[in-house]
C-alpha positions as CSV (number, residue, x, y, z in Angstrom):
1,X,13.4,-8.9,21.3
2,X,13.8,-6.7,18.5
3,X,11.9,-9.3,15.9
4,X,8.9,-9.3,18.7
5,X,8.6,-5.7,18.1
6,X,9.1,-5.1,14.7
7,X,6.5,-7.9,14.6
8,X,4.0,-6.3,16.9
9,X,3.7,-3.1,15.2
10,X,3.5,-4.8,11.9
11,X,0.4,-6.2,13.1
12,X,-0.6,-2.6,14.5
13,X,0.1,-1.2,11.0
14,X,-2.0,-4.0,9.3
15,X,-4.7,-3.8,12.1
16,X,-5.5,0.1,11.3
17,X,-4.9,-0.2,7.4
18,X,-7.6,-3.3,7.6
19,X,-9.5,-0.9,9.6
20,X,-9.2,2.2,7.4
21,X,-10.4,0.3,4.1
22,X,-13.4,-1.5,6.0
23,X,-14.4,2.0,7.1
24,X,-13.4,4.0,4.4
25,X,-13.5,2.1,1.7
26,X,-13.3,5.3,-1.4
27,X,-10.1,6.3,0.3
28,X,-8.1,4.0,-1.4
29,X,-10.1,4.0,-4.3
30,X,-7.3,5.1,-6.5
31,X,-5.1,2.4,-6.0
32,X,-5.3,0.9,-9.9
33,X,-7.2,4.3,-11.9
34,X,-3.5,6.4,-12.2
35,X,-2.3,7.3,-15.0
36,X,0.5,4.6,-16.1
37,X,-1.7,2.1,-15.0
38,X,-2.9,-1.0,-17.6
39,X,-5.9,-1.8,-18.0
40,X,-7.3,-4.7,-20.5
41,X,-10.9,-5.3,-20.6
42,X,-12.5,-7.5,-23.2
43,X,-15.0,-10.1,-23.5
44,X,-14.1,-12.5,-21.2
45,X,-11.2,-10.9,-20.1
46,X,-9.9,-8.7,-17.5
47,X,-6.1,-7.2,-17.1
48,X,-5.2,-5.0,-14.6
49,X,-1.4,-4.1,-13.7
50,X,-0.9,-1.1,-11.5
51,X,2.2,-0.1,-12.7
52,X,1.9,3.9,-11.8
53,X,0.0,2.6,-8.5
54,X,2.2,-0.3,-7.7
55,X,5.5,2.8,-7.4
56,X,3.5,5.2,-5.4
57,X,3.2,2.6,-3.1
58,X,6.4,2.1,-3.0
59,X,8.2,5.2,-3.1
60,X,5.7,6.1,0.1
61,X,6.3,3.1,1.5
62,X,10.4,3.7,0.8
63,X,10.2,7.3,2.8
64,X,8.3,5.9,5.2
65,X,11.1,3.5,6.7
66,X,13.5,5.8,5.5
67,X,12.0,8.2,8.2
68,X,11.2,5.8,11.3
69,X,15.1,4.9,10.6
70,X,16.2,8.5,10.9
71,X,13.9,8.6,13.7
72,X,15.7,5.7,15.9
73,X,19.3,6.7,15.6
């Protein structure tokens, strides 16, 4: 039962973030334009690795769970 659940508001969580960008599409606009992030453009080429982005993401992502598991003890 516990897999059905986590599973469930997975779905919820990607189910408003698909609905946040479609809606509000500058509010992520960040993602990829921080400082520490790479960015390669040439003729005929195009390199981007979010490095700065890329552990925002996860430190939020990192308190975030952190949190909801403090939460369910």
């Amino acid at each position: 039962m516990e897999v059905g659940k986590v599973l469930v508001y997975t779905g919820l969580f990607l189910l408003l973030l698909g609905a946040l960008l479609l809606y509000f599409p500058k509010l992520f606009a960040w993602f990829g334009h921080l400082p520490g992030d790479i960015r390669i453009e040439r003729e005929g080429l195009r390199v981007y690795i979010p490095l700065a982005s890329s552990l925002l993401l996860s430190l939020l992502l990192s308190l975030l769970l952190h949190l909801i598991g403090l939460f369910r003890r």
